[in-house]
N, C-alpha and C positions, 0 to 999 in steps of 0.2 A: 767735606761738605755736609756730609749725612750728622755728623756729631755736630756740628755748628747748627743744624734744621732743628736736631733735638736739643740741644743747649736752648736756646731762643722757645722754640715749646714750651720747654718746660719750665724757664725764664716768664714767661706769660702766665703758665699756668698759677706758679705761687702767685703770681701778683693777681689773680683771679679769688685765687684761698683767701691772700690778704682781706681783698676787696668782701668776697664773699663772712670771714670773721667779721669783721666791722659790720656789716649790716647786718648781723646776727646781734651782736652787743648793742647796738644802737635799738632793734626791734625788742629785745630785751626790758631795754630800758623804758621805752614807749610802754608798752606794755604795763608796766610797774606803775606807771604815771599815768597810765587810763582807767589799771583797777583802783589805784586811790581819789582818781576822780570820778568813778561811779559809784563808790563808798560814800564821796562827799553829796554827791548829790543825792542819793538812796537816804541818807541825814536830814537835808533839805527840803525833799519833800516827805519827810514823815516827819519836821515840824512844821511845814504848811498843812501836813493833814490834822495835826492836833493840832494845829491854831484856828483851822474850818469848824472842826468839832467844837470848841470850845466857844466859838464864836456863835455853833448854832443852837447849844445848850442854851445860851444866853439869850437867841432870840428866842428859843420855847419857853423859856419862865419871863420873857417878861410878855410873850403873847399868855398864858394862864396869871399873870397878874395883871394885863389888861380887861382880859376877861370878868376877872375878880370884885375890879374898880366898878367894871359897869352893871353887873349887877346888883353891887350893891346903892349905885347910884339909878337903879332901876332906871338906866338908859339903853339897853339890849334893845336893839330891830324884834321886833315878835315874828315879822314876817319869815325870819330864815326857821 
């Protein structure tokens, strides 16, 4: 009876190991697939951030060629 107790144990236990491997491989793998998609999005927003930049470049020259326009059309507020 005592050798059929530990047959059956240790019957459990591999299948414990089994069970225990596979969520290993499986966390593995997750893992693999979370750092390439924080690489993608690390991508993503550093071309949202130079498309902001570039976007605000763009409203500063054409705010100093707004500027440009009205003074030469000596239409400037004197009040500011």
């Amino acid at each position: 009876m005592t050798n059929t107790t530990y047959n059956l144990v240790l019957d459990h236990l591999r299948a414990i190991r089994a069970d225990v491997a596979s969520i290993k491989s499986e966390t593995k793998d997750i893992k693999t697939r979370m750092t390439a998609l924080e690489i993608a999005m690390a991508g993503f927003a550093s071309s949202e951030m130079n498309h902001f930049a570039s976007l605000a470049g763009r409203a500063d020259r054409t705010d100093s060629r707004l500027d440009r326009i009205e003074r030469r059309l000596e239409i400037i507020d004197t009040a500011n």
